[in-house]
N, C-alpha and C positions, 0 to 999 in steps of 0.2 A: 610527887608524880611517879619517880619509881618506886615506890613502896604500893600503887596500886596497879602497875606494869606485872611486879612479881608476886603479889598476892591473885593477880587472873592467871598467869602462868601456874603457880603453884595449884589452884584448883583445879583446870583445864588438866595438869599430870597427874593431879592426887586422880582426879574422873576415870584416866585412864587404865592407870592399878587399876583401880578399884573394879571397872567394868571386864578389865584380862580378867585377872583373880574372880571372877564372879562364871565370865564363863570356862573356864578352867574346872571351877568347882562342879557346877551344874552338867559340865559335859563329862566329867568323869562318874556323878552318880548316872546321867543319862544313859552313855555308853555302858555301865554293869545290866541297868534295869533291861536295855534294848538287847543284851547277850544275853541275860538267862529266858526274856521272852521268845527271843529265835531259838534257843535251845529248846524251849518247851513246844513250838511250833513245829520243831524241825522233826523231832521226837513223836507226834502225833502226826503228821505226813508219816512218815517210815512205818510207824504202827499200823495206818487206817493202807497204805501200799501191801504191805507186807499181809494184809488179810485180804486185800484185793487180789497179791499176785497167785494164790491158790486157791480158785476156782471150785464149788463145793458138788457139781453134779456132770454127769456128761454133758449136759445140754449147755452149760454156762462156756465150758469149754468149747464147745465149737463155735456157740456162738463170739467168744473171743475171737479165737481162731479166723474164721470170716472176719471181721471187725477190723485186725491186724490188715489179712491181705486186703481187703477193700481199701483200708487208708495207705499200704506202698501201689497197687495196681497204676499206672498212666492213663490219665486222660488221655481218650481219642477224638477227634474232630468228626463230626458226624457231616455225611454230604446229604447235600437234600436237593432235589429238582423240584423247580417251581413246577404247578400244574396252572393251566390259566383255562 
């Protein structure tokens, strides 16, 4: 009877290792693969930015320029009287 008490205990721990050590393993190749993918993401944002933030004609420019102040300007409330 305890020789089948401590061979389920002993399997139930060995299970344990065994599933740490596993994700251990797998979250450390994980974590490489998902750093050099943000690194390559991060690096083609700033690219694909950095050709956006220079602007190639007068017209792109202004129309940036509007674009800017349109999105800080404040909403204002419009009043309206009913007509009946």
């Amino acid at each position: 009877m305890g020789f089948i008490i401590r061979f389920i205990l002993f399997v139930v721990v060995f299970s344990w290792i065994i599933r740490a050590l596993r994700r251990l393993i797998f979250g450390m190749f994980y974590k490489r693969k998902f750093n050099q993918y943000n690194e390559q993401y991060n690096n083609q944002q700033s690219r694909a930015q950095q050709e956006k933030k220079t602007p190639e004609t007068q017209e792109d420019r202004i129309l940036d320029f509007q674009r800017k102040k349109f999105e800080t300007t404040e909403v204002e409330d419009a009043e309206y009287e009913e007509i009946r």
